[in-house]
C-alpha positions as CSV (number, residue, x, y, z in Angstrom):
1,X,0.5,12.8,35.8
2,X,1.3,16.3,35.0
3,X,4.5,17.4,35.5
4,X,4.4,21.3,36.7
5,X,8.2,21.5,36.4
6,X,8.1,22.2,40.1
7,X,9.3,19.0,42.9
8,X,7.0,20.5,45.6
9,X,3.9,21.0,43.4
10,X,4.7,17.2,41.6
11,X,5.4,15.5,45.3
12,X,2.3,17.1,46.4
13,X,0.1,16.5,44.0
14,X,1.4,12.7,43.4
15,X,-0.1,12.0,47.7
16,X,-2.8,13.4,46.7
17,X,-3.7,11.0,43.9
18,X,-2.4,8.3,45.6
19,X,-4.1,9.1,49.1
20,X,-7.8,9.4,46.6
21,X,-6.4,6.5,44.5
22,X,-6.4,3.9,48.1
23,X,-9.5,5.6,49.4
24,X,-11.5,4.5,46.5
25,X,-10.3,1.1,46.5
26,X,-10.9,1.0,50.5
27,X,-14.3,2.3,49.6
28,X,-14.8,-0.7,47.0
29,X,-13.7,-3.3,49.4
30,X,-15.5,-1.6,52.5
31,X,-18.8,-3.1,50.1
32,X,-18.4,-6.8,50.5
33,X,-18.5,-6.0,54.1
34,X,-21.7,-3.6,53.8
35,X,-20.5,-0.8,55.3
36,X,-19.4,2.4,53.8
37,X,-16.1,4.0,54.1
38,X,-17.3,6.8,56.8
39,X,-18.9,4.6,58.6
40,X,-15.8,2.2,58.8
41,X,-14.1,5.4,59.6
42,X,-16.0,6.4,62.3
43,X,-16.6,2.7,64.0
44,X,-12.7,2.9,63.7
45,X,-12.0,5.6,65.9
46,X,-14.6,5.0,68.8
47,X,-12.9,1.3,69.0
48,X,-9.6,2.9,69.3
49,X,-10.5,5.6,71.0
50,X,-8.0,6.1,74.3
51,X,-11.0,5.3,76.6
52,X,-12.5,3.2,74.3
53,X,-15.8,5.4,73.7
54,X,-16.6,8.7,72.4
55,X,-19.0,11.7,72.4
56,X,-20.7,13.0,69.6
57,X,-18.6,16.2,70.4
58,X,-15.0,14.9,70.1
59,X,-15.8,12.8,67.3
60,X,-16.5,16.4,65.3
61,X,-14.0,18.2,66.6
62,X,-11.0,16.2,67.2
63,X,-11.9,14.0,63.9
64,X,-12.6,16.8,61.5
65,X,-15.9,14.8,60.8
66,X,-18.6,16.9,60.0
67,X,-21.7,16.6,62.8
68,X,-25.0,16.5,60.2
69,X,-22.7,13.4,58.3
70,X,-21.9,11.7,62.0
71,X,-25.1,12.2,63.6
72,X,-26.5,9.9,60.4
73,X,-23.3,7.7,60.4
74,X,-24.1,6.3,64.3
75,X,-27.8,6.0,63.3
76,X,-26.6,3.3,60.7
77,X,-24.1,2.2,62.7
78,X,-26.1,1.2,65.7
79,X,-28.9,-0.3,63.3
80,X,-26.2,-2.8,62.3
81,X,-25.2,-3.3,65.8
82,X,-21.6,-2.1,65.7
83,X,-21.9,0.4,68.4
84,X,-24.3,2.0,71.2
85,X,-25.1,4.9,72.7
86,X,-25.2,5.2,76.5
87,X,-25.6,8.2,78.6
88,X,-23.4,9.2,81.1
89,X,-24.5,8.1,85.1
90,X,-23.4,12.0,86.3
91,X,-24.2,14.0,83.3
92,X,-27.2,13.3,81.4
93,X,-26.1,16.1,78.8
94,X,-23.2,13.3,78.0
95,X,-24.1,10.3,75.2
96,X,-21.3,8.0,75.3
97,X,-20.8,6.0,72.0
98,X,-18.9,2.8,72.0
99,X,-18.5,-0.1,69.8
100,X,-20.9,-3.5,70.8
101,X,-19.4,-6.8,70.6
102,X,-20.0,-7.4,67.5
103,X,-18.6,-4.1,66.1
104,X,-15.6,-5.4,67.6
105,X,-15.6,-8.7,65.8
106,X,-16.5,-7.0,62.4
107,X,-13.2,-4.9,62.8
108,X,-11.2,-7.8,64.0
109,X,-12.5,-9.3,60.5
110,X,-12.1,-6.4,58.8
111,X,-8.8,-4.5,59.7
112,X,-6.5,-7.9,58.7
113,X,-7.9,-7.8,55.5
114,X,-6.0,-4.1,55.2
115,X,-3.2,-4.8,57.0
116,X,-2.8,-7.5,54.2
117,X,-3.2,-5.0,51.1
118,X,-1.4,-2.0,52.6
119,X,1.8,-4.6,53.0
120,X,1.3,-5.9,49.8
121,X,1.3,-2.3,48.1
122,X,4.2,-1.4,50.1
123,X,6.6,-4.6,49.8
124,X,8.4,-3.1,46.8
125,X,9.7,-0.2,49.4
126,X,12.8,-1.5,51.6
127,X,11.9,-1.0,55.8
128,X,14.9,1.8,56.0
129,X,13.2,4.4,53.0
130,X,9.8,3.3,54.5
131,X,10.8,4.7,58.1
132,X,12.1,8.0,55.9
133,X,9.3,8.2,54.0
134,X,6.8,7.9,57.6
135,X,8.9,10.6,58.5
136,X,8.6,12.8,55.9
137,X,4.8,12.4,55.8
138,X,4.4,12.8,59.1
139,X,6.0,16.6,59.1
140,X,3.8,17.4,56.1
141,X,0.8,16.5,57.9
142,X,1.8,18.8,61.4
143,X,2.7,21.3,59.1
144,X,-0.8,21.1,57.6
145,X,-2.7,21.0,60.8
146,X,0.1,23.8,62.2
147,X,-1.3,26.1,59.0
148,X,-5.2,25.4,59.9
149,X,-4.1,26.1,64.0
150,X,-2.7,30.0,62.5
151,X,-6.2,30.9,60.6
């Protein structure tokens, strides 16, 4: 890596690669399982969604994922049977989307196999400067969605 003889501009930079770095290799694995990485992504969040289903709507504004790429996402994803859509009983305007049974058992599959990698990557770092280093990611992340909020 570059160094640009500035700690903020190396820190930053370094998450950056690193984030791209495990995103590429999550997009590699997320092929044995024949599905892509959005689409893992997006099954992801209806399942854990706080009432377990989504609209359309939230998905694109409260997941920054872009409408045109979702809209094409849920078409796959309910060809595979991994979610549904179903309309809502009092307003017809409303198409709930929520993972099928067998979406869940794909994730259920699926998330261990993460869970396994992610600890393995991090086993080197002791618990203690893991908790730090949550912490520390975490206010760069509200500062970044602070900064978007201002413009």
């Amino acid at each position: 890596m570059i160094d640009f003889g500035d700690i903020d501009l190396n820190l930053f930079v370094s998450l950056l690669l690193t984030s791209d770095v495990f995103n590429k290799q999550i997009a590699e694995d997320l092929t044995k399982f024949k599905i892509s990485k959005p689409q893992f992504d997006v099954l992801y969040v209806i399942s854990r969604s706080e009432k377990r289903k989504e609209t359309l709507s939230t998905l694109v504004h409260d997941h920054s994922f872009s409408k045109s790429n979702v809209s094409s996402i849920l078409t796959r994803l309910e060809k595979k049977n991994l979610i549904h859509r179903i309309k809502d009983k009092d307003d017809r305007r409303i198409t709930w989307l929520e993972t099928t049974v067998e979406g869940e058992d794909f994730l259920k599959t699926v998330i261990p196999h993460y869970v396994k990698k992610i600890k393995s990557l991090l086993q080197t770092i002791p618990d203690d400067k893991k908790q730090q280093f949550f912490g520390y990611t975490e206010n760069i992340r509200k500062n970044l969605i602070a900064m978007a909020d201002l413009q």
